[in-house]
N, CA, C and O of each residue as an XYZ file, in Angstrom:
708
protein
N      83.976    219.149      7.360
C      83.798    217.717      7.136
C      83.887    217.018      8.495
O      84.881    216.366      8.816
N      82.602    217.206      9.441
C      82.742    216.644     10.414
C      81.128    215.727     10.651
O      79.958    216.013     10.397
N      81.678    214.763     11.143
C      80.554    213.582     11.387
C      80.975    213.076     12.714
O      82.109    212.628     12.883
N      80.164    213.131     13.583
C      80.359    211.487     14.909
C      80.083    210.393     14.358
O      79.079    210.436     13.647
N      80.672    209.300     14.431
C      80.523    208.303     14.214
C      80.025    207.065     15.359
O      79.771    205.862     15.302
N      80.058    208.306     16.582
C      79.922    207.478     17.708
C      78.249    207.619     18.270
O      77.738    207.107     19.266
N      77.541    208.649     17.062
C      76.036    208.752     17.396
C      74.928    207.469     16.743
O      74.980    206.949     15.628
N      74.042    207.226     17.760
C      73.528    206.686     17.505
C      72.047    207.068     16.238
O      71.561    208.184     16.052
N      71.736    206.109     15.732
C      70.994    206.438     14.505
C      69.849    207.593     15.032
O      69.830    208.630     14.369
N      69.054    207.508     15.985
C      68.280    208.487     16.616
C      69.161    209.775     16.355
O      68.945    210.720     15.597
N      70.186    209.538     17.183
C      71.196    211.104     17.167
C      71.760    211.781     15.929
O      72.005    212.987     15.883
N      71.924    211.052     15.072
C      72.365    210.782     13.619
C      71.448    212.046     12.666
O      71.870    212.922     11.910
N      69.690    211.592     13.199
C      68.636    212.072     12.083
C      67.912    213.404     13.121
O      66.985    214.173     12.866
N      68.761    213.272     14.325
C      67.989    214.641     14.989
C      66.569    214.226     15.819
O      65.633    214.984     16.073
N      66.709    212.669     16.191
C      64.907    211.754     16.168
C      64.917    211.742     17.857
O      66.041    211.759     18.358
N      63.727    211.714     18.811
C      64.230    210.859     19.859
C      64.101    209.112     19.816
O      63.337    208.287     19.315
N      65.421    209.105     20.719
C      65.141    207.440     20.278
C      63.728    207.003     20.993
O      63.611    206.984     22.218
N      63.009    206.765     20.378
C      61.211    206.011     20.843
C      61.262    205.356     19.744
O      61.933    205.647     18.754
N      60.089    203.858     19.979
C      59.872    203.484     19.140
C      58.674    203.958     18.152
O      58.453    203.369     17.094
N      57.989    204.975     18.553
C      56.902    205.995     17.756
C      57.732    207.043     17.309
O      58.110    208.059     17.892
N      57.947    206.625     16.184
C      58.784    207.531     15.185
C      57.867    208.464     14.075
O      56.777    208.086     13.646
N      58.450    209.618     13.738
C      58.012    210.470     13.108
C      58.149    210.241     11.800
O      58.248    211.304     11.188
N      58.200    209.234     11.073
C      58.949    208.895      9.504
C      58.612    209.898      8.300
O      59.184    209.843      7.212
N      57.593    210.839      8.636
C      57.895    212.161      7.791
C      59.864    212.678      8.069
O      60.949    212.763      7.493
N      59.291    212.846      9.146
C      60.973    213.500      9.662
C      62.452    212.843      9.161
O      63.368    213.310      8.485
N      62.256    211.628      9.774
C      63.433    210.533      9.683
C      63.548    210.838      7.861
O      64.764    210.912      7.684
N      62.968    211.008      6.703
C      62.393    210.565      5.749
C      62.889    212.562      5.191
O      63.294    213.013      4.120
N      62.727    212.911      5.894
C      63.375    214.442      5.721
C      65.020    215.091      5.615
O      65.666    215.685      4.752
N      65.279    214.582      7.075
C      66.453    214.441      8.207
C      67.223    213.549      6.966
O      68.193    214.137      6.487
N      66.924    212.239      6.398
C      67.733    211.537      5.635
C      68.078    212.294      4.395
O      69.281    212.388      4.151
N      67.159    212.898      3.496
C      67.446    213.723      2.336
C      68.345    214.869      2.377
O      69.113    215.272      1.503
N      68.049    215.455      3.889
C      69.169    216.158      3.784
C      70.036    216.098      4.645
O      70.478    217.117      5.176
N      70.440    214.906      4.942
C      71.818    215.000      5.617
C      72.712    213.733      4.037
O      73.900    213.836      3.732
N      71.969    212.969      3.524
C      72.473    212.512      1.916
C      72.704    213.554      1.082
O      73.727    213.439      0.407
N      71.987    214.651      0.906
C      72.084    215.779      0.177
C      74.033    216.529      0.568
O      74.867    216.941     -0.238
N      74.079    216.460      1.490
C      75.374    216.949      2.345
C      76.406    216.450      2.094
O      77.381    217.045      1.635
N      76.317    214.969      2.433
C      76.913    214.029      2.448
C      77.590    212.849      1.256
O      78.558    212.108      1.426
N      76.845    212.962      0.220
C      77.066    212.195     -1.051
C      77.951    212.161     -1.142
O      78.591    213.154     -0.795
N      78.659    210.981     -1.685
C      80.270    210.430     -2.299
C      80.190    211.385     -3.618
O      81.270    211.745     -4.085
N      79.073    211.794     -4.212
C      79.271    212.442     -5.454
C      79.996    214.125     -5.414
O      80.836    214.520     -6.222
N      79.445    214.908     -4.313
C      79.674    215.808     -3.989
C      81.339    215.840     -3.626
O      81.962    216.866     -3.897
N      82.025    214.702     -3.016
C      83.149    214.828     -3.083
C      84.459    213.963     -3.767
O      85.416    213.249     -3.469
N      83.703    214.629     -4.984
C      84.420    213.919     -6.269
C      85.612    214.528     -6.556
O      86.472    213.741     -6.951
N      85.918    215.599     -6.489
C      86.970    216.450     -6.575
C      87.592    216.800     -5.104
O      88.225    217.815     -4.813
N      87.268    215.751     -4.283
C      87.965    215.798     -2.894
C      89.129    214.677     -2.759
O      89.378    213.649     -3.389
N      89.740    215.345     -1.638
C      91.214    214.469     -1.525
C      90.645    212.782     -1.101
O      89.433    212.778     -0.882
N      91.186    211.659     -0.986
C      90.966    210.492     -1.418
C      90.466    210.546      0.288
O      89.396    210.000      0.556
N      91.251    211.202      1.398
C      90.194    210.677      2.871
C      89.099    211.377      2.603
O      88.226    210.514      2.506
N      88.471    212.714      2.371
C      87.410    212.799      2.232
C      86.587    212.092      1.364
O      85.584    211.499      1.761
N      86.885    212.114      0.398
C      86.411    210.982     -0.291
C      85.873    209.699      0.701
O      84.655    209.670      0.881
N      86.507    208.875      1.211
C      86.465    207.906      1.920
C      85.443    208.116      3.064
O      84.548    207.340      3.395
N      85.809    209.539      3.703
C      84.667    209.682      4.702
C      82.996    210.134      4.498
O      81.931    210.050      5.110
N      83.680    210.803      2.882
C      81.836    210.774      2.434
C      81.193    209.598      2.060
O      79.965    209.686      2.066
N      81.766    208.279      1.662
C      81.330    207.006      1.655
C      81.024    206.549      2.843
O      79.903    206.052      2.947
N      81.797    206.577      3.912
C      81.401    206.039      4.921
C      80.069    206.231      5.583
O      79.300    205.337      5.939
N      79.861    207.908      5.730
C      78.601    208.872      6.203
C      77.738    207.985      5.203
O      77.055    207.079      5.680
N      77.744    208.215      3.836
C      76.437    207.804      3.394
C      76.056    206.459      3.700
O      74.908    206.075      3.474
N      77.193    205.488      4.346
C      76.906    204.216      4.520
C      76.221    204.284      5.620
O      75.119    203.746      5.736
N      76.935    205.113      6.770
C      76.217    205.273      7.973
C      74.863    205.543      8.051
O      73.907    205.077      8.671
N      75.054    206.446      7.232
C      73.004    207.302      6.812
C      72.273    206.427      6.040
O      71.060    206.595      6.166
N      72.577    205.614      5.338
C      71.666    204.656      4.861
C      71.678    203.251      5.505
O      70.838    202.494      5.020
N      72.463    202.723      6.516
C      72.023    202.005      7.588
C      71.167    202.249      8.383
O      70.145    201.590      8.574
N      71.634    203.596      9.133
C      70.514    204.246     10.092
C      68.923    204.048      9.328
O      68.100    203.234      9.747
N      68.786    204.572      8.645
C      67.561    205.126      7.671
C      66.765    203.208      7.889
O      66.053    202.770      8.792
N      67.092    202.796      7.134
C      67.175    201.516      6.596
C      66.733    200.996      8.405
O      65.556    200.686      8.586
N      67.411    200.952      9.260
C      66.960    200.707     10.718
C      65.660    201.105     11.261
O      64.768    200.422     11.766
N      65.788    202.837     10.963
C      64.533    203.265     11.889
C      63.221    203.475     11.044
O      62.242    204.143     11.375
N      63.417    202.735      9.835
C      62.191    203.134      8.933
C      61.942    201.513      9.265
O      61.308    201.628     10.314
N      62.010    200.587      9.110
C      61.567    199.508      9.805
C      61.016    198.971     11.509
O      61.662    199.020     12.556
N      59.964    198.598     11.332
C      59.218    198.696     12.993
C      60.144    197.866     13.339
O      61.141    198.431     13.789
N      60.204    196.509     13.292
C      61.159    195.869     13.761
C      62.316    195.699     13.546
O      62.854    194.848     14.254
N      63.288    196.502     12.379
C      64.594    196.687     12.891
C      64.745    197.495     13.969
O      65.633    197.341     14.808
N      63.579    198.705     13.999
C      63.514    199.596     14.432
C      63.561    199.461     16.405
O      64.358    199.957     17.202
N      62.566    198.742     16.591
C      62.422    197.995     17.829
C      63.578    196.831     18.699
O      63.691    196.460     19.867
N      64.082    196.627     17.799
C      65.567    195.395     17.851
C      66.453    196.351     18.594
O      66.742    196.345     19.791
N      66.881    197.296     17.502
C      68.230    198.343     17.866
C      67.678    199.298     19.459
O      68.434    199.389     20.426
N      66.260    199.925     19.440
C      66.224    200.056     20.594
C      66.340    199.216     22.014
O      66.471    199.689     23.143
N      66.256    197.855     21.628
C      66.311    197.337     22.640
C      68.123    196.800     22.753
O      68.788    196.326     23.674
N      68.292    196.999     21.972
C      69.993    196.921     21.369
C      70.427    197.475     22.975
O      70.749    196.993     24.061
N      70.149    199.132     22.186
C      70.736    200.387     23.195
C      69.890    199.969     24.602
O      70.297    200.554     25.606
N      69.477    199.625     24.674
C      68.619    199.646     26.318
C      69.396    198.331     27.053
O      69.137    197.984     28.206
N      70.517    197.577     26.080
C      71.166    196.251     26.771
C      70.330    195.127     26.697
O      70.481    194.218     27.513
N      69.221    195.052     25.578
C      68.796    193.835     25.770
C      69.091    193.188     23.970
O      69.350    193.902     23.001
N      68.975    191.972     23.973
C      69.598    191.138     23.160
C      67.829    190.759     22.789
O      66.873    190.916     23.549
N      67.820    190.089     21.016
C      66.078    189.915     21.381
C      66.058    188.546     21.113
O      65.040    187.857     21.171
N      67.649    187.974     20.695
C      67.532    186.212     21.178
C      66.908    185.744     19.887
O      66.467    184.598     19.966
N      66.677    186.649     18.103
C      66.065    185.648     17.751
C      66.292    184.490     16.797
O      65.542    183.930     15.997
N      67.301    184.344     17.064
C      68.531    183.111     16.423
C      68.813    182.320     17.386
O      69.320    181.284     16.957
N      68.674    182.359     18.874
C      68.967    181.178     19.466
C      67.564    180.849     20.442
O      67.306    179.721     20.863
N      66.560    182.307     20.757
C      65.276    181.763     21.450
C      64.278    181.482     20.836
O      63.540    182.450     20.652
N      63.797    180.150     20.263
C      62.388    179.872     19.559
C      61.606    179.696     20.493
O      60.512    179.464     19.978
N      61.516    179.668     21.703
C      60.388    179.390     22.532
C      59.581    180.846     22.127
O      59.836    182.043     22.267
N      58.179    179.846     21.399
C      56.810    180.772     21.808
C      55.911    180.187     22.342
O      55.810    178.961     22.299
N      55.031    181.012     22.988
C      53.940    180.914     23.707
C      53.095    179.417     22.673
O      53.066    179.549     21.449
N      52.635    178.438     23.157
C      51.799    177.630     22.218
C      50.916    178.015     21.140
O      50.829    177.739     19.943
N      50.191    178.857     22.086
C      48.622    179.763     21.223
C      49.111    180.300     20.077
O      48.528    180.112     19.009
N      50.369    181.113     20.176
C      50.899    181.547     19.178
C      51.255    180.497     18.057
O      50.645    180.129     17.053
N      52.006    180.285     18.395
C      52.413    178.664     17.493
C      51.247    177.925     16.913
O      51.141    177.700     15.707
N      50.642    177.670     17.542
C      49.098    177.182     16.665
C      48.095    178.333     15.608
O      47.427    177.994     14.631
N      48.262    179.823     16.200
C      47.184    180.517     14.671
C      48.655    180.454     13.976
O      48.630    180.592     12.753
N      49.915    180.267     14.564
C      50.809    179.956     13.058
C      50.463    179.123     12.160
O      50.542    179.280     10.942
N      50.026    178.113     12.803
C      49.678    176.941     11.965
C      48.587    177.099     11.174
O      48.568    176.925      9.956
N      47.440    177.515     12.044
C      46.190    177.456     11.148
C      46.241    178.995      9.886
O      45.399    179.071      8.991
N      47.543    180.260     10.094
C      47.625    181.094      9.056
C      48.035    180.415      7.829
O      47.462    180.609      6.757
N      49.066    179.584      7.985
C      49.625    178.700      7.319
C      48.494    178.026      6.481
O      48.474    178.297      5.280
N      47.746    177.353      6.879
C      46.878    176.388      6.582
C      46.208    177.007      5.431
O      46.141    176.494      4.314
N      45.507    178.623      5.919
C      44.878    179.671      5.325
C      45.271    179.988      3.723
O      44.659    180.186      2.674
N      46.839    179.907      4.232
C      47.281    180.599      2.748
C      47.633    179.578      2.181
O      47.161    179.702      1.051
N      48.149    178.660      2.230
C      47.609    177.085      1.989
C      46.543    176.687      0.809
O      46.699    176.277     -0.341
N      45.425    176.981      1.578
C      44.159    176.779      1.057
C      44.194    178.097     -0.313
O      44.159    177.798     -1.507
N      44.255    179.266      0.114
C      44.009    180.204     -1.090
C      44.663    179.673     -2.067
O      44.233    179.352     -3.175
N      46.151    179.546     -1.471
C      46.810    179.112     -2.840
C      46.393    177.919     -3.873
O      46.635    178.076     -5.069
N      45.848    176.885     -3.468
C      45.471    175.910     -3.662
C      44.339    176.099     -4.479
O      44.405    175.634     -5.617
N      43.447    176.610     -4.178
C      42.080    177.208     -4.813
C      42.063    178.865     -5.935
O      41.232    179.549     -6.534
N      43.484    178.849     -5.690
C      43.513    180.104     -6.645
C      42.892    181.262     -6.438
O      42.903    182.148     -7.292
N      42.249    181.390     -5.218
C      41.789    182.951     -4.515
C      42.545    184.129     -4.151
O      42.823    184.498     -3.010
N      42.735    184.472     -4.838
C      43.676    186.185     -4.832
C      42.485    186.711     -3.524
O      42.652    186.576     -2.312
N      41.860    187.033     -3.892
C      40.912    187.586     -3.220
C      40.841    187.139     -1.760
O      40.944    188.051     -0.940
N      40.693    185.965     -1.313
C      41.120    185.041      0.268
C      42.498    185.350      0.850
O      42.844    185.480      2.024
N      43.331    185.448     -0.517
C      44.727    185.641     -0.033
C      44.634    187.207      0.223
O      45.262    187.577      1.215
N      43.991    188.157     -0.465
C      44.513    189.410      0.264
C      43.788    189.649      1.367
O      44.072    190.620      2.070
N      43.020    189.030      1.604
C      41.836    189.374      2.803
C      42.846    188.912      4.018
O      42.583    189.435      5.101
N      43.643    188.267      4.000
C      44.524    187.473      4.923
C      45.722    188.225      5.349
O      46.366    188.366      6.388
N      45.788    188.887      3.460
C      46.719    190.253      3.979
C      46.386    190.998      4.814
O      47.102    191.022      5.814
N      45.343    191.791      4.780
C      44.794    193.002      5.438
C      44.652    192.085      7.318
O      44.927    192.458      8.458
N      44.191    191.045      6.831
C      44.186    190.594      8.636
C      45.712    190.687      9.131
O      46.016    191.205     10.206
N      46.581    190.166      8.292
C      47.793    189.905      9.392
C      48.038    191.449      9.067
O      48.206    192.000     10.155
N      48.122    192.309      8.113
C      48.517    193.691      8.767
C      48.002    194.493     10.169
O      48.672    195.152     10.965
N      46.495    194.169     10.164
C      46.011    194.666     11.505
C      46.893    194.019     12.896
O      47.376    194.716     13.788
N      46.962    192.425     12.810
C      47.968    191.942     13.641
C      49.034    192.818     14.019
O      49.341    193.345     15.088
N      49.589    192.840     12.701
C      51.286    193.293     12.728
C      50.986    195.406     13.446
O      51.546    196.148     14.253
N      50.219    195.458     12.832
C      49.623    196.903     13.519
C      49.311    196.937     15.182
O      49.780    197.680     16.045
N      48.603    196.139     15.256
C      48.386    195.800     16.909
C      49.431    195.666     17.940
O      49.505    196.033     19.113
N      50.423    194.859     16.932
C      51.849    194.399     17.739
C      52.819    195.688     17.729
O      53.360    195.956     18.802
N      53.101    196.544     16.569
C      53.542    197.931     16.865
C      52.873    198.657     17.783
O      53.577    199.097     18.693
N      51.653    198.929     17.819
C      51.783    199.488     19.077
C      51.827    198.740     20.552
O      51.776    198.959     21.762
N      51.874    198.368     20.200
C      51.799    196.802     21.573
C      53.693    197.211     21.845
O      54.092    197.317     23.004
N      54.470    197.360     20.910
C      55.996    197.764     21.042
C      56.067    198.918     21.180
O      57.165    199.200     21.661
N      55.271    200.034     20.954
C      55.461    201.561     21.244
C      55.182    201.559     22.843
O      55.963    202.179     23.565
N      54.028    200.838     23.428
C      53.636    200.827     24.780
C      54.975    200.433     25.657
O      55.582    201.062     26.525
N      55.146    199.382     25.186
C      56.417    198.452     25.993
C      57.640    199.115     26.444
O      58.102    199.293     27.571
N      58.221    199.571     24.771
C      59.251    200.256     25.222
C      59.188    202.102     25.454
O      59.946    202.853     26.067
N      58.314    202.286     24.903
C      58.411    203.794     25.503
C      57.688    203.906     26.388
O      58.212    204.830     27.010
N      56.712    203.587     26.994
C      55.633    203.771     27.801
C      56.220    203.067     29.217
O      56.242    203.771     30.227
N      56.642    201.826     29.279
C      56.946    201.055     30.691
C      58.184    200.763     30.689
O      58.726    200.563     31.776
N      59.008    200.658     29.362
C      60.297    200.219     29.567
C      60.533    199.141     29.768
O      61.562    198.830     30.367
N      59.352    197.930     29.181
C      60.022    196.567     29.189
C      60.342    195.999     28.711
O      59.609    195.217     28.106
N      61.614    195.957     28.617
C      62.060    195.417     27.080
C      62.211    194.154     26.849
O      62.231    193.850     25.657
N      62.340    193.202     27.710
C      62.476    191.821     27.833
C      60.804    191.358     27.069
O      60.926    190.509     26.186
N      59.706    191.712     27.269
C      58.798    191.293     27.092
C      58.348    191.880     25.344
O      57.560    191.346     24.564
N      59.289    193.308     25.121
C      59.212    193.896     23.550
C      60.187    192.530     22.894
O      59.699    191.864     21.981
N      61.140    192.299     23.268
C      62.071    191.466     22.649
C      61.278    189.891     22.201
O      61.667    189.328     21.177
N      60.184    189.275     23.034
C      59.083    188.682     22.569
C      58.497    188.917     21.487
O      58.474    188.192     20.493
N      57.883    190.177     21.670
C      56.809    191.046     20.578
C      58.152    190.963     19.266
O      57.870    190.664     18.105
N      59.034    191.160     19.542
C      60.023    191.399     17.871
C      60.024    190.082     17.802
O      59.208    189.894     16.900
N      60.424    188.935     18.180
C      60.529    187.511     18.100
C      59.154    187.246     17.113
O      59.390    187.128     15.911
N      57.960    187.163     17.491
C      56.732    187.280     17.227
C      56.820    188.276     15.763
O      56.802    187.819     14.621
N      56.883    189.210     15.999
C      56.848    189.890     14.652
C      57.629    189.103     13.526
O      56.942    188.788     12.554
N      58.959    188.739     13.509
C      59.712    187.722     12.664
C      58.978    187.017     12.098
O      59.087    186.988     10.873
N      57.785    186.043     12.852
C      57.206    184.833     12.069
C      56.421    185.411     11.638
O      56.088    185.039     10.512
N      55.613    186.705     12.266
C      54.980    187.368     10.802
C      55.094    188.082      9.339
O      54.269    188.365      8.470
N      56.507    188.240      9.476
C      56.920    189.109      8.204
C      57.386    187.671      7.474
O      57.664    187.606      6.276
N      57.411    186.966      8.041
C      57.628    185.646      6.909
C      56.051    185.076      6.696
O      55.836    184.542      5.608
N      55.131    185.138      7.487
C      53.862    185.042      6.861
C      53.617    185.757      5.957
O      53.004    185.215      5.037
N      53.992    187.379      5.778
C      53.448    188.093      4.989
C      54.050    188.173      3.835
O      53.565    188.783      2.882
N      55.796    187.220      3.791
C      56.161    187.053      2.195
C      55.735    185.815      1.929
O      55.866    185.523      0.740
N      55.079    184.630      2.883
C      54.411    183.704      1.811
C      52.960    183.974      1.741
O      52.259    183.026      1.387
N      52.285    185.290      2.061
C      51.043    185.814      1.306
C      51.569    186.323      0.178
O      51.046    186.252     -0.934
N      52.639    186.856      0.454
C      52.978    187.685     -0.882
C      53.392    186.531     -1.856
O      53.024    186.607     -3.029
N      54.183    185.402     -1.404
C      53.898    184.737     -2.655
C      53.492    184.097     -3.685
O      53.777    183.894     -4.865
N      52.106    183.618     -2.225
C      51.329    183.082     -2.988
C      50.416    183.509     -4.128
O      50.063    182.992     -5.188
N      50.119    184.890     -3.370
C      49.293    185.618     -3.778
C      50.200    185.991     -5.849
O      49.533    186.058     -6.881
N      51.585    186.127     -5.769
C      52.283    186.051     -7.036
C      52.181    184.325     -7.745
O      52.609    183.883     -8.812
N      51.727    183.929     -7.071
C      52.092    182.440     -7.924
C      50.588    182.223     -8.477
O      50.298    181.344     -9.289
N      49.867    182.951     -8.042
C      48.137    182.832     -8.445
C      47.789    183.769     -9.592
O      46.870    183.677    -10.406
N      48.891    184.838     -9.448
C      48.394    185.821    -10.234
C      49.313    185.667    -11.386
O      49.185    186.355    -12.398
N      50.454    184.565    -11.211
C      51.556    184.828    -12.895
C      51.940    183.439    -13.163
O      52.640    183.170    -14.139
């Protein structure tokens, strides 16, 4: 019954820390180190083991939960590399950006308004290519040059898109129910 607690989630699943992750693996690595690890398995264990198989699975399903997300995923690396990604106290974006915010906005706006499922998913598939572009745009950064000040942007940026993509998603539910 031995665990580090002092490894980081990369070290945890056996991964290197990059932000081009193998999520077959991670997605492997998790089943069976939960398989190992379950609070269930040590049901008939003394009350610290007990305690420490809760903990592990908490640990392993944080980790998991981290590196299966691009941008938790990208955050925590820049975590470990000493950079902070600021996005609770830095709103400065670039203008340009800030404006197709506006006019995405506008977009799903309009679908919703007109009742186009169809406009609204087309909007999906665009901001996924975005959000696709910008992962690797974060695989380059931080594994490729190591800049993380400028990835910590790119995650900033990603934020206002995953909130674009739950008010596609909701609109797209308020059209359809």
């Amino acid at each position: 019954m031995n665990f580090d607690f002092n490894q980081t989630h990369f070290e945890v699943f056996q991964l290197p820390a990059a932000f081009a992750l193998d999520t077959k693996a991670l997605e492997a690595q998790y089943r069976a180190l939960q398989a190992t690890w379950h609070p269930d398995r040590f049901a008939g264990s003394d009350d610290t083991e007990k305690r420490v198989s809760l903990q592990v699975a908490t640990r392993l399903n944080e980790g998991y939960q981290t590196l299966k997300s691009p941008v938790s995923r990208a955050r925590y690396l820049l975590k470990l590399n000493g950079v902070d990604t600021q996005e609770e106290t830095n709103t400065a974006m670039p203008m340009d950006f800030l404006m197709n915010q506006m006019i995405w906005r506008e977009h799903i706006a309009e679908g919703k308004a007109s009742q186009n499922v169809e406009r609204l998913e087309e909007l999906n598939h665009e901001l996924r290519q975005e959000i696709g572009a910008m992962e690797d745009e974060l695989s380059r950064l931080i594994d490729d040059e190591a800049r993380y000040d400028d990835a910590a942007m790119i995650v900033r940026k990603m934020r206002f898109m995953e909130r674009l993509d739950q008010e596609i998603g909701n609109a797209i539910e308020s059209v359809l129910y």
